[in-house]
C-alpha positions in Angstrom: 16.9 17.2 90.2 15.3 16.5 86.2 17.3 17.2 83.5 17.1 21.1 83.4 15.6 22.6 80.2 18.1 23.7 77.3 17.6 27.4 76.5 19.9 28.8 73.3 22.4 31.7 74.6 20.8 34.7 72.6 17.5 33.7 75.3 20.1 34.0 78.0 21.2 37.7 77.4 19.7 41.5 77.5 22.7 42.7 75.7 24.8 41.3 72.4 27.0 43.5 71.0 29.8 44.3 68.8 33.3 45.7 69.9 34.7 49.0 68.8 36.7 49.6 66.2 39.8 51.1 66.8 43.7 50.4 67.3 45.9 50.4 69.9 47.9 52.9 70.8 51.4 53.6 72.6 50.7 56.3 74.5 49.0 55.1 78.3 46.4 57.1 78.6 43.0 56.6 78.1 40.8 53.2 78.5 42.2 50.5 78.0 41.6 47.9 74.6 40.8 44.8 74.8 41.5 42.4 71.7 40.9 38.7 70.5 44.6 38.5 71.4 44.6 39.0 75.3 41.7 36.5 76.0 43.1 33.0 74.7 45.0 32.4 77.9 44.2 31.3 81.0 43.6 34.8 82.1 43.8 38.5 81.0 47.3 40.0 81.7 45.7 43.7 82.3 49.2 45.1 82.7 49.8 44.1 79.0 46.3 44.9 77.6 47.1 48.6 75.5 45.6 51.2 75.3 43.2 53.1 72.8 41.8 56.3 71.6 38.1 56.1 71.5 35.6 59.4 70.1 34.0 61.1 72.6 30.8 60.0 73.5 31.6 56.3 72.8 33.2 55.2 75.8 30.0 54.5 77.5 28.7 52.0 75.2 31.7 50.1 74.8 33.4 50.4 78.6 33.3 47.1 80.2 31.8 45.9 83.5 31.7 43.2 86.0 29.8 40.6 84.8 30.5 40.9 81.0 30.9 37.5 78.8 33.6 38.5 75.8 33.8 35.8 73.0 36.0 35.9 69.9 34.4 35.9 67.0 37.3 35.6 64.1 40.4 33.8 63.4 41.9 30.8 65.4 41.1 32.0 69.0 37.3 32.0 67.2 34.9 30.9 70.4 37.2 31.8 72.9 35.8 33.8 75.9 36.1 35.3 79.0 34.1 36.0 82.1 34.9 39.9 83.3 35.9 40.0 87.1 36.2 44.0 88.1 38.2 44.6 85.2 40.0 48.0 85.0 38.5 50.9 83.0 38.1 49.0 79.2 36.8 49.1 76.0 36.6 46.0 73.8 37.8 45.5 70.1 35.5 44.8 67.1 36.6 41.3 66.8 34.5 40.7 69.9 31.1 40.1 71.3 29.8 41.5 74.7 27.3 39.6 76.1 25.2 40.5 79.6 22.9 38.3 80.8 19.2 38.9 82.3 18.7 39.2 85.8 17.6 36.1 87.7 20.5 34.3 85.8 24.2 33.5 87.6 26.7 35.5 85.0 29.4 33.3 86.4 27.6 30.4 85.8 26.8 31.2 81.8 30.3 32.2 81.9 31.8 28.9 83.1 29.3 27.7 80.2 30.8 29.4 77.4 34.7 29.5 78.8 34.3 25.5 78.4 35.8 23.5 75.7 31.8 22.3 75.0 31.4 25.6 73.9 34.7 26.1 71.9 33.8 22.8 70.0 30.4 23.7 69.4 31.8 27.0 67.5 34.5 25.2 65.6 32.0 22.7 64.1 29.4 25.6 63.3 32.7 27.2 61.7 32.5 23.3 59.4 36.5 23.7 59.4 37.0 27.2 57.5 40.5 28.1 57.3 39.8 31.4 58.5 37.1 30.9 61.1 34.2 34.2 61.0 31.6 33.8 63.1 28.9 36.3 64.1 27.0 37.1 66.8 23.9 35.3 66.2 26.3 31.8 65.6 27.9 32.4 69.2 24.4 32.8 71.1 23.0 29.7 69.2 24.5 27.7 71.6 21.4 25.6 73.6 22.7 25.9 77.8 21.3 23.5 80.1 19.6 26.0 82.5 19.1 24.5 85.8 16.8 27.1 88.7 18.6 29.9 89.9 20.0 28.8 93.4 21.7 25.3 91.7 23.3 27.7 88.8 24.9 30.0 92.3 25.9 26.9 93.8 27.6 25.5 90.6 29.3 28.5 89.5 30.5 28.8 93.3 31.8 24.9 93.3 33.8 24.9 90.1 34.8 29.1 91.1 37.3 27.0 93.1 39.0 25.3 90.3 39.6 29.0 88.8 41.0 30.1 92.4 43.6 27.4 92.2 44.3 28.0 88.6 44.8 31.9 89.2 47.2 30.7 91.8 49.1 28.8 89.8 49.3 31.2 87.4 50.4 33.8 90.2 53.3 31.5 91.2 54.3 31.3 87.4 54.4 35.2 86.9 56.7 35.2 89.9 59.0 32.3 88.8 59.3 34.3 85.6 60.3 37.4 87.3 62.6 36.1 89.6 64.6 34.0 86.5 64.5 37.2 84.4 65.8 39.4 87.2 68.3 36.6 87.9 69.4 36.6 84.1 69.7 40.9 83.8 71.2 41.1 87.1 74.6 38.8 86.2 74.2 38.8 82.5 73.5 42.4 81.4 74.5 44.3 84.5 77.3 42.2 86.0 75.8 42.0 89.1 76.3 38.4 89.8 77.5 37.3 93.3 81.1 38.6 94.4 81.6 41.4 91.4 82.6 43.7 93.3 86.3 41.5 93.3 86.2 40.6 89.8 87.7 44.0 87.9 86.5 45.3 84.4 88.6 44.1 81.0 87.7 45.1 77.3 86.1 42.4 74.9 84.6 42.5 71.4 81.8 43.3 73.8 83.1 46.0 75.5 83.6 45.9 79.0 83.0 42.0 81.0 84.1 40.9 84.0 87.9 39.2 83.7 87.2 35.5 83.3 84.1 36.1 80.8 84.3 35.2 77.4 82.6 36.9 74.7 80.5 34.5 72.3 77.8 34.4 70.6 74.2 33.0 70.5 75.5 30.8 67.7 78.0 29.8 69.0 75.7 28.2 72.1 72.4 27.3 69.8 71.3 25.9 66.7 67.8 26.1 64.8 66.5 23.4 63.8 64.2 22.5 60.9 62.5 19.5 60.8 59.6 20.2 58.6 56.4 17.9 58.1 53.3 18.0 56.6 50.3 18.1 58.3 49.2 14.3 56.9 52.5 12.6 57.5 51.9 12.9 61.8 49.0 11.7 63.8 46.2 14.1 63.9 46.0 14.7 67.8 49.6 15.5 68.0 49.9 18.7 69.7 50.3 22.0 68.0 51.5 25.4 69.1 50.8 28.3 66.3 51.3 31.8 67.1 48.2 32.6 68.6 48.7 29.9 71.2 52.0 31.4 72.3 51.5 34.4 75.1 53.5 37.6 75.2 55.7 37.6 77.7 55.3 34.3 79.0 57.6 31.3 78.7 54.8 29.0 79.8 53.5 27.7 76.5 50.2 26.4 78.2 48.3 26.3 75.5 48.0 24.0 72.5 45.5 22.8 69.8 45.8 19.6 67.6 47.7 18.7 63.9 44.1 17.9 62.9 43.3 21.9 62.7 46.2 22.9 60.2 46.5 22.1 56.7 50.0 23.6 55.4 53.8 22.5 56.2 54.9 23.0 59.5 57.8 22.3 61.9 58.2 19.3 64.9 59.5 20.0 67.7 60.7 18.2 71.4 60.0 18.6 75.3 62.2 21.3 76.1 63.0 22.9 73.3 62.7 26.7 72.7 60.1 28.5 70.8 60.7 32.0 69.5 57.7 33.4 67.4 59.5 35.4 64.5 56.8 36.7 62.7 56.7 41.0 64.6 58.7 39.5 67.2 57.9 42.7 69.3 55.3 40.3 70.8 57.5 38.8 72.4 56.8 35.1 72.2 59.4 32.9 73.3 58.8 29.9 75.5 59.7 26.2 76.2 58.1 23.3 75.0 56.2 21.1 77.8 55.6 18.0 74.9 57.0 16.8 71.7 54.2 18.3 68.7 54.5 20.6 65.4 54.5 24.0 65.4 53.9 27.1 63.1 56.7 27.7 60.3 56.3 31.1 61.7 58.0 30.0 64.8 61.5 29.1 65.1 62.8 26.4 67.3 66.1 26.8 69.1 68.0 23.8 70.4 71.2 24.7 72.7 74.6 23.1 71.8 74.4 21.5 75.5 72.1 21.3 78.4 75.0 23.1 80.3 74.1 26.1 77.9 70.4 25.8 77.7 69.7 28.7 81.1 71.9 30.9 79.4 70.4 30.5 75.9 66.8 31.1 77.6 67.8 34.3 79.8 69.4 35.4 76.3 66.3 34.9 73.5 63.5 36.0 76.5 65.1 39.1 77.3 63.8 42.2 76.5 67.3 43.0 75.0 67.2 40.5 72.4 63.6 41.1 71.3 64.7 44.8 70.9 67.8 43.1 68.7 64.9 40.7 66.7 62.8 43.6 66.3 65.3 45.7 65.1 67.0 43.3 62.3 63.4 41.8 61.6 62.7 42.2 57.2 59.8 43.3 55.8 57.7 46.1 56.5 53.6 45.0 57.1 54.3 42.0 58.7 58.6 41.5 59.8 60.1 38.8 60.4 62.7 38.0 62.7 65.9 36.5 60.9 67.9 33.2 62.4 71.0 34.2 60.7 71.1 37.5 62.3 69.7 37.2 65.4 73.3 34.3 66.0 74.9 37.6 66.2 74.0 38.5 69.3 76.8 38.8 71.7 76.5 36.7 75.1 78.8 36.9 78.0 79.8 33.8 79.2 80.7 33.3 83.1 83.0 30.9 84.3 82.3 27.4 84.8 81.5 27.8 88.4 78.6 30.9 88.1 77.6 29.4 84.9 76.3 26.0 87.3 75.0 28.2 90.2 73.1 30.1 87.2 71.7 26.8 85.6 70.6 25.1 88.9 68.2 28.7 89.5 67.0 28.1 85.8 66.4 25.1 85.7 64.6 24.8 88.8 62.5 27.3 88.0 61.4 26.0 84.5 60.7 22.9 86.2 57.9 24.0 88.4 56.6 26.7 86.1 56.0 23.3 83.7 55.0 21.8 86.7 52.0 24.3 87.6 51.4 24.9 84.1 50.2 21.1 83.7 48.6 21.5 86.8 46.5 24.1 85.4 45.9 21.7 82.3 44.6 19.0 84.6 42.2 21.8 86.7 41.1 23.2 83.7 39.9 19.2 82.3 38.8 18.4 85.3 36.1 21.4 86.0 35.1 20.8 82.1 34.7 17.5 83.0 32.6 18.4 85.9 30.5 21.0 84.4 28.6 18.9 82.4 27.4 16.4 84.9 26.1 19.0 87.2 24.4 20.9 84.7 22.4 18.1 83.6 21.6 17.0 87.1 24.1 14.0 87.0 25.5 15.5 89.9 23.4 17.0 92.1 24.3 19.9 94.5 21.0 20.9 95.2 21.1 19.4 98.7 24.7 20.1 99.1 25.8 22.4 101.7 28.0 24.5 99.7 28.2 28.9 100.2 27.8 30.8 97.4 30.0 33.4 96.9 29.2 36.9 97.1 31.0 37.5 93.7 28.6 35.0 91.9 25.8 36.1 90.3 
């Protein structure tokens, strides 16, 4: 197979369009809204997606569909996209683009295209390095796609579609590791429920009622911040870097990471295992470990426990839904709060005796441990089929001939 011909994105779709405009809402009715915020991740965590009120009449034109391409078009996560897979009932925000492609041409295939880092870097350099990245609709089609004959773009899209099987997996396995360490943490440290309570009778502490043995401390007492600030000319510029936006709710996988080269004010280094807490509206709930040394956002704060004996305990604590209620609630300021160090070392902790305290850290600590584990693994999938993509596109590597079934969900 020839080099197949390169055909610009707009060519490629019967539909660009701009989101809705609208805002979230609490309430759980309705579609739901999908923002710039839920699609910089490896995938879209529905169950956190909110929802919206949209005028009557409108839902049709904006409601999502199998098959849709959204792409960012503002901010850092500018150029980020997402194939759609069945997703549940949906509108999209303004700060997005929907794109549908013409028939004869595999969706999955142009989506693999544009979900690449080609395609991110393409953006950022039509962006020239603004500080507050814009782009528009016709900048995000302008991108030239190899387009190789119909049954090599199924075959393609159904080849590297295994590399996203494996990833999702992952990604499964790391939702459940979470869930497990979290139950695990609420279960012996909030509720008392930690094996062989039923023996251990009730006593009264500064925190009210813990189990007799437990001491009552607090989170300063087992964790520090610390500030090691830098500017952004004084490290090497492909240091890694975790801002906000690379930090996902709810998660403490921090997956995700850009390069010093992309900021330009003061920020903060940090080590392999330390903890990051995002304290700008921490009802987001960002909070997760570090996977490498790098510099974050000043709008993060990095928490370093006294001991590694202490670390599970002071990541049950700052992850828990509990404390972000306590952040939230002491945060200052009004449009946009911040959480505050010196209060948040006031929350109270329980702390078990020696004995559950190592049970507890061994469960932890395993558990971290293989969510960075598949986390990295997800990092070396994801390189790999970007790696790949390329190469068969441009014919390098040929699966013309190659017996390989495409999916039915291709296409």
């Amino acid at each position: 197979m020839g080099k197949p011909p390169s055909v610009p994105l707009q060519e490629l779709c019967q539909v660009i369009q701009y989101g809705y405009t609208a805002s979230a809402t609490q309430e759980t009715v309705g579609p739901k809204f999908l923002r710039i915020t839920d699609i910089a991740p490896d995938t879209i965590k529905w169950e956190e997606v909110p929802y919206c009120k949209i005028e009557k009449g409108k839902e049709e034109k904006y409601i999502l569909k199998s098959g849709d391409i959204v792409i960012a078009r503002t901010g850092a996560t500018t150029g980020y996209a997402k194939y759609l897979k069945n997703p549940p009932p949906s509108v999209f925000a303004s700060y997005l683009i929907r794109i549908q492609v013409k028939k004869g041409i595999d969706a999955r295939f142009v989506g693999l295209v544009v979900q690449s880092d080609i395609y991110k870097r393409f953006i950022q350099t039509q962006m020239g390095g603004s500080a507050q990245p814009n782009a528009n609709a016709k900048v995000l089609t302008s991108f030239p796609v190899l387009l190789p004959p119909l049954p090599v773009q199924n075959k393609i899209a159904s080849f590297l579609s295994a590399y996203d099987d494996l990833i999702e997996n992952n990604l499964r396995r790391i939702k459940s590791l979470e869930e497990m360490a979290q139950l695990l943490y609420r279960e012996w440290f909030v509720k008392f429920r930690f094996p062989g309570h039923e023996k251990v009778r009730m006593v009264d502490s500064p925190l009210g009622k813990i189990p007799e043995g437990w001491k009552a401390v607090t989170l300063g007492d087992l964790a520090h911040e610390e500030r090691r600030a830098v500017s952004p000319d004084e490290i090497d510029p492909e240091t890694p870097y975790i801002g906000l936006e690379h930090m996902p709710r709810r998660s403490i996988a921090l997956s995700e990471w850009g390069e010093a080269r992309e900021v330009q004010s003061t920020k903060l280094l940090f080590k392999a295992g330390e903890i990051l807490f995002g304290k700008i509206r921490p009802y987001f709930h960002k909070v997760g470990v570090a996977l490498v040394d790098g510099a974050c956002s000043s709008d993060a704060i990095v928490i370093i426990a006294e001991s590694p004996e202490t670390f599970p305990l002071v990541l049950g604590c700052v992850s828990s839904v509990e404390f972000i209620a306590h952040a939230s609630q002491t945060s200052q300021g009004t449009k946009m709060p911040r959480a505050n160090w010196q209060l948040l070392t006031n929350f109270p902790i329980a702390m078990p005796p020696r004995p559950l305290l190592v049970a507890f850290n061994k469960t932890i600590r395993d558990a971290v441990s293989l969510i960075a584990n598949l986390v990295l693994r997800n990092r070396n999938l994801r390189r790999s089929r970007d790696l790949l993509l390329p190469n068969l596109i441009s014919g390098e590597l040929d699966v013309s001939d190659l017996d390989i079934k495409v999916r039915e969900d291709i296409g």
